[in-house]
C-alpha positions, -999 to 999 in steps of 0.1 A, spaced: 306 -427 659 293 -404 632 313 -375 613 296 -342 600 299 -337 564 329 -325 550 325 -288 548 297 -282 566 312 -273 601 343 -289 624 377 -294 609 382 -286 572 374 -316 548 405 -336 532 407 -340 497 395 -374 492 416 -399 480 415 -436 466 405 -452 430 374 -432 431 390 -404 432 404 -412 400 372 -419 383 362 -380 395 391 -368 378 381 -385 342 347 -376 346 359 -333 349 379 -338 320 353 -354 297 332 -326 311 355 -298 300 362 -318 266 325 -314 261 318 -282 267 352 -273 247 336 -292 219 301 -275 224 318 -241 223 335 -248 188 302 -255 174 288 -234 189 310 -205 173 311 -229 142 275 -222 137 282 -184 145 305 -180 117 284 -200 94 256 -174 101 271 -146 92 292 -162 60 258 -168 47 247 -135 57 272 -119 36 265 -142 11 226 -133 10 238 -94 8 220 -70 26 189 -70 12 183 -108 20 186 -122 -16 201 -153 -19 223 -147 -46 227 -118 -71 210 -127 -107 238 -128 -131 238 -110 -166 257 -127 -191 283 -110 -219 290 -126 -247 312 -112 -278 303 -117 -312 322 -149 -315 319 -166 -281 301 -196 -278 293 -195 -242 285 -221 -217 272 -252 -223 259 -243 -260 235 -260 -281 252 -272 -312 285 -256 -332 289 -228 -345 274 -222 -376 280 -180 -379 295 -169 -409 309 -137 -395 319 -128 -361 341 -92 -369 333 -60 -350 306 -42 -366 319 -10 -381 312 20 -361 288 36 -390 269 8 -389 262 6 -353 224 20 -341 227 52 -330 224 62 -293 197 83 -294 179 55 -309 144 38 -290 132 53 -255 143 44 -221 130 14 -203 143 -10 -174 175 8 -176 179 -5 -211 166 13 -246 133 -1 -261 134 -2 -297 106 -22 -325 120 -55 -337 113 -40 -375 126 -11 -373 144 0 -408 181 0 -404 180 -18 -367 194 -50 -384 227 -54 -408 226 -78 -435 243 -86 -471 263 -117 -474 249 -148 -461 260 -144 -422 247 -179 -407 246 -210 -422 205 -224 -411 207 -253 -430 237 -264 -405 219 -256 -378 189 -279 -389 210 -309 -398 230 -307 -369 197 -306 -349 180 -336 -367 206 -362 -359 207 -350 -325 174 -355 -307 180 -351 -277 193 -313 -284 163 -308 -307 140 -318 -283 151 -290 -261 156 -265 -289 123 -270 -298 107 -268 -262 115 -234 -263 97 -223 -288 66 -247 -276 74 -267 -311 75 -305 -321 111 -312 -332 94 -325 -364 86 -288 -370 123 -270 -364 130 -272 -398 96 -252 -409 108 -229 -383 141 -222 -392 127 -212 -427 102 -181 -411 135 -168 -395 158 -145 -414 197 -145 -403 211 -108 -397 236 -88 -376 229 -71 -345 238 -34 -349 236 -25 -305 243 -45 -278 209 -64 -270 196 -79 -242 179 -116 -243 171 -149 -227 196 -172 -238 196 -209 -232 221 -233 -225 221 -270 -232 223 -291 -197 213 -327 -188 191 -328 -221 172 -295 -211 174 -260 -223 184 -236 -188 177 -202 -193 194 -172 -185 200 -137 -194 220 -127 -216 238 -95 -231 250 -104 -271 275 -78 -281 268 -57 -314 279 -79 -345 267 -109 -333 249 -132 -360 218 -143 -349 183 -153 -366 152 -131 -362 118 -138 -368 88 -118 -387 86 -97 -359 125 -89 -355 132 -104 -323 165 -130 -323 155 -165 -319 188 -181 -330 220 -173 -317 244 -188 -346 276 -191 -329 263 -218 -309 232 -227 -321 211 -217 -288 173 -206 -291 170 -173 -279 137 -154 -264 128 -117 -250 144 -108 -216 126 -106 -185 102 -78 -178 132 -66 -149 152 -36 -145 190 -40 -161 204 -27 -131 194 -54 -107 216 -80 -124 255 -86 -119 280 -87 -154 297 -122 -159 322 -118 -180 343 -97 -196 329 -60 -208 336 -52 -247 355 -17 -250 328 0 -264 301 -15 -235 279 4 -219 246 -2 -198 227 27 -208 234 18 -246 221 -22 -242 188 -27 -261 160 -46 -261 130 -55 -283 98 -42 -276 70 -69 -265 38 -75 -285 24 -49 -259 44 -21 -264 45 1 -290 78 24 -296 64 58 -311 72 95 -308 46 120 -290 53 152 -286 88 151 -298 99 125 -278 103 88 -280 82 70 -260 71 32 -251 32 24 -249 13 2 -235 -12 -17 -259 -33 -46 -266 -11 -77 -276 -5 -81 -313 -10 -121 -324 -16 -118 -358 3 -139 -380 36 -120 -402 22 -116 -438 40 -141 -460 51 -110 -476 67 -96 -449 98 -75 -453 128 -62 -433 154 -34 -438 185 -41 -435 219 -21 -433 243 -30 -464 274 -48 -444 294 -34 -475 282 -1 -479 256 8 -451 228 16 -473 193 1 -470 181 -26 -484 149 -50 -481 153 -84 -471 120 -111 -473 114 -125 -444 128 -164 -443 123 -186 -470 165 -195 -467 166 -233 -467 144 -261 -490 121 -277 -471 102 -292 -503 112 -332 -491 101 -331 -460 71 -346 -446 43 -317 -444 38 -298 -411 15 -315 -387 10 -288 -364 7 -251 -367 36 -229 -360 29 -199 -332 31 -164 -344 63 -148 -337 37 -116 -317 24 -144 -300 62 -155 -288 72 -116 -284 67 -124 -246 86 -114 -215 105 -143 -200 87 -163 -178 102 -190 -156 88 -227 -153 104 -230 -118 115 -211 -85 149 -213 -91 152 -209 -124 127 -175 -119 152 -168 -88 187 -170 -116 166 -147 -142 160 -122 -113 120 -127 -110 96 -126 -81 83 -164 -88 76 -191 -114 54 -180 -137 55 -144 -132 66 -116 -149 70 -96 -120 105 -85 -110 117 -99 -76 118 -71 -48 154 -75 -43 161 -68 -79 138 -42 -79 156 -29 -46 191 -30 -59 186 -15 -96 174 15 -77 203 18 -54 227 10 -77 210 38 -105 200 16 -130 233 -1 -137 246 -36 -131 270 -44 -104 308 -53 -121 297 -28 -152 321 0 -164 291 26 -162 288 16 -121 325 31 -110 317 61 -134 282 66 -121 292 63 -85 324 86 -93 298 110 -107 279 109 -75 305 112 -52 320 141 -69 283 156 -65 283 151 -33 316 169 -27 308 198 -48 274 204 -28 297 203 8 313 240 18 347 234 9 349 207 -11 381 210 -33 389 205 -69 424 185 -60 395 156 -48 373 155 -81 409 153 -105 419 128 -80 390 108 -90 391 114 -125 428 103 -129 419 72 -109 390 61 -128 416 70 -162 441 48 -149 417 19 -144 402 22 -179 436 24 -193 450 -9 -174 424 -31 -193 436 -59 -207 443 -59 -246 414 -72 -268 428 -103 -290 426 -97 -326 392 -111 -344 398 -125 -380 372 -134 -402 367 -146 -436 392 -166 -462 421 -152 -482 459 -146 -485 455 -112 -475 438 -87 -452 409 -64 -474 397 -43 -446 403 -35 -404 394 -21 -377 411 -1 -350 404 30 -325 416 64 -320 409 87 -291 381 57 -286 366 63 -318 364 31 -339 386 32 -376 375 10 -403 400 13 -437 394 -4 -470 426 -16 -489 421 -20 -530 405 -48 -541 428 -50 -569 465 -68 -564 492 -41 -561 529 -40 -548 548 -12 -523 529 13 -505 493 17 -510 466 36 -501 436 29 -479 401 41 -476 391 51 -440 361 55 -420 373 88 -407 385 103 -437 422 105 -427 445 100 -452 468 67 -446 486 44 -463 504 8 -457 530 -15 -472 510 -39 -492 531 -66 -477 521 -58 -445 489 -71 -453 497 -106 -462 492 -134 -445 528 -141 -438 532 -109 -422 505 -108 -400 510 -140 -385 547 -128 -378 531 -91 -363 504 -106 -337 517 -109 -304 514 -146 -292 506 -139 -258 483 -113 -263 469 -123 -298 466 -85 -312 479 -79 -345 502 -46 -345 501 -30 -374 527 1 -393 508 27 -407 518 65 -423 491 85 -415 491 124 -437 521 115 -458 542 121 -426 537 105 -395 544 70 -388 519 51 -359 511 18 -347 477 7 -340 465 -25 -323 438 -40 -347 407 -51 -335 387 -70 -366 406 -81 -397 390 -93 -426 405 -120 -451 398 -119 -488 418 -132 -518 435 -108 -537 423 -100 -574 448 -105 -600 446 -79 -635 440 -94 -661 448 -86 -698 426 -89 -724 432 -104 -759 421 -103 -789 423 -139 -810 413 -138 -845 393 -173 -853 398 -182 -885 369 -206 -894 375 -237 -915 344 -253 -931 350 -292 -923 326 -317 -915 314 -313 -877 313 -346 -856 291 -340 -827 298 -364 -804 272 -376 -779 278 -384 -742 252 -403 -723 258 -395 -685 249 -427 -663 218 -413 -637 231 -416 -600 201 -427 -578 208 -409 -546 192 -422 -513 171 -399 -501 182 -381 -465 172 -359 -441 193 -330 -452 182 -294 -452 199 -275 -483 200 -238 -478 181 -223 -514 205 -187 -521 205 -174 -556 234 -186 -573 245 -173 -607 249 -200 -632 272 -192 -663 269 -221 -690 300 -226 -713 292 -240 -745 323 -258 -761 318 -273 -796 343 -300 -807 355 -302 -842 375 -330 -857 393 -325 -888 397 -353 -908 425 -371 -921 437 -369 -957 
């Protein structure tokens, strides 16, 4: 006897039942574990999609290029060697390059590399002949260095002595390079005004001296395709960043106006006569500097190889690899041409960098453009903006105090009013009570001398925030406190009074006594000694013995 199938016609099938069914049951719930599992990747995957997605950003890049701020006295990541600066203060505000100053390019202001009064100077600011020791008994650092600059490391000493050591007087914009895995990495980099650094013949900073890393011109990219890392000075902004102008571009008026031209690249070499002017770090006047010639290189073996030009290094960055041209915001390896992304995203963002002061303000600006084209756009929403872009300028977080220099006392400061900078002078002369001080803005202040003293100001800076608070009376009248930004150390003069002594001279026999100094044979090393004029005063002392009766 046969039986239809179950569910096909007749009676209505009975669940089966038995071991097997058993084995059906397992089978369903792997099944349904699987496609459980399958789903979760599934979605997995989904979100992984669009994480990356917002990751790329809308315009597909993979990551934003980052623009790098560094403060006078930062050393940065990964640097080069220690720091051999020899002043890191803010740079007073009458020494600064004025705003006006070069013509617009890239988002950034173009200006030549020897132009008088572009550079401060004076004192010696960086010590070169560190630099050059430190980099001989590390090779492996020197061999990097040098690869930069497409040297030997035999050579870096010859090259140190073309470079001149100055003060950055703007905000400028160059390739810096870091030291990783026994290779320089290069990326760009904003140095903040003050900043010691070593130029070459043609005025464009090779040598950052607080840490020692070679520098070289920025990419040929517009500013505002980048993103800040790090932390904005008070006195940043975008528009205000500078850059040297390449070997083909020429920064010259026509028709009233400042303007960058294109020319034929300039690879001649600097006349050994070469000069820049300076700014005066003391007084801000003028003043020609020679170009190099600061350390002795007379022991050394003689140059093998000819050193490149510094036109012919007054390049736009160019990137040996992909990634690296990807970081520094270019379309390829070596290419000078801006990646379309970049490109993309300066324009959109009008010419300033994403995470800069200048970007909230700017797109403030627009939006309260917008609203004052609309019909019935009301004044209550542009104060509403301004007050909220006040409030987040004032929340910033306090600037620590920089110190420079050696002393038992403070000679000169810095600090701001109505966000103007301050600089005052104390006397150079020692002096007790209340004294006066020379300031930048002609107000007359004065301060208790002690107030100045190193005990003091230790006991006035606030040890969380590091800012030194100090008392001043400003007009005879007022009393105010002002959070100082640079302070510079000095030793205090002490008067003197002169004497007069009346020599009585006594003719006795003179015994001139002889002293034969042993010779010291020194071995020679590999030092660098920096050659700066030194005043020599020679005291000759004659010894008479009177003789015994």
């Amino acid at each position: 006897m046969s039986y239809p199938p179950s569910g096909t016609f007749g009676a209505p099938a009975m669940p089966p039942t038995g071991p097997y069914q058993q084995m059906r049951d397992q089978q369903k719930r792997r099944n349904r574990t699987i496609a459980l599992v399958a789903i979760v990747v599934v979605f997995a995957l989904v979100l992984a999609t669009v994480l990356v997605l917002v990751l790329r950003g809308k315009d597909g890049g993979i990551r934003i290029p980052g623009l790098s701020l560094l403060t006078s006295g930062e050393a940065g990541p990964d640097p080069f060697g220690p720091n051999v600066a020899l002043t890191n203060k803010e740079l007073p505000s009458n020494l600064k390059l004025a705003r006006q100053a070069g013509a617009a390019d890239n988002g950034a202001r173009v200006v030549s590399g020897t132009q008088p009064g572009l550079y401060a100077g004076g004192d010696s600011t960086c010590d070169t002949a560190a630099l050059g020791n430190y980099l001989s008994n590390n090779p492996s650092q020197a061999g990097a260095w040098a690869s930069v600059f497409g040297i030997d490391t035999a050579a870096i000493p010859y090259y140190l002595n073309t470079l001149t050591p100055v003060v950055l007087t703007a905000d400028t914009w160059v390739t810096n390079h870091s030291y990783q895995g026994g290779s320089a990495y290069a990326y760009q980099s904003v140095l903040q005004s003050g900043t010691a650094v070593l130029v070459d013949g043609a005025g464009v900073p090779r040598v950052r001296c607080a840490c020692g890393n070679p520098l070289a011109p920025p990419a040929s990219t517009p500013l505002g395709g980048y993103r800040l890392s790090g932390h904005p000075w008070h006195d940043y902004h975008s528009h205000e960043v500078t850059r040297i102008a390449y070997n083909t571009q020429n920064v010259t008026v026509v028709n009233n106006t400042t303007t960058v031209l294109n020319q034929a690249p300039q690879n001649t070499a600097t006349p050994a006569s070469a000069v820049l002017t300076l700014l005066n770090l003391a007084n801000g006047q003028q003043f020609e500097r020679p170009v190099g010639g600061i350390i002795d290189v007379s022991g050394l073996p003689p140059l093998a190889s000819t050193l490149p030009t510094p036109a012919a290094l007054n390049t736009p960055f160019v990137a040996k690899s992909d990634e690296a041209a990807a970081e520094n915001g270019l379309a390829r390896a070596g290419s000078t041409e801006a990646a379309a992304e970049v490109a993309e995203r300066a324009q959109s963002n009008g010419g300033v960098p994403e995470g800069a002061p200048d970007s909230s303000a700017a797109s403030a600006q627009q939006q309260n453009a917008a609203a004052s084209e609309t019909p019935g756009a009301s004044a209550a929403e542009s104060t509403a903006s301004e007050s909220s872009s006040a409030s987040s300028s004032s929340s910033a977080a306090p600037v620590p105090t920089q110190f420079s220099g050696t002393g038992d006392a403070i000679g000169n400061f810095t600090f701001r009013v109505d966000d103007r900078s301050v600089s005052c002078q104390a006397p150079s002369s020692a002096s007790t009570g209340t004294i006066d001080l020379t300031c930048s803005d002609n107000v007359a202040r004065t301060v208790s001398s002690s107030s100045l003293e190193k005990s003091s100001v230790t006991s006035s800076t606030d040890s969380t925030t590091q800012v030194w608070k100090l008392g001043l009376t400003e007009n005879s009248s007022s009393s105010v406190s002002v959070d100082v930004e640079t302070a510079t150390w000095r030793t205090v003069e002490t008067s003197t009074t002169s004497t007069t002594t009346t020599t009585i001279e006594t003719t006795t026999p003179e015994t001139t006594t002889e002293t034969t100094t042993p010779e010291t044979t020194t071995t020679p090393e590999t030092t660098i000694e920096t050659t700066t004029p030194e005043e020599t005063t020679t005291t000759t002392t004659t010894t008479e013995e009177v003789p015994t009766s």
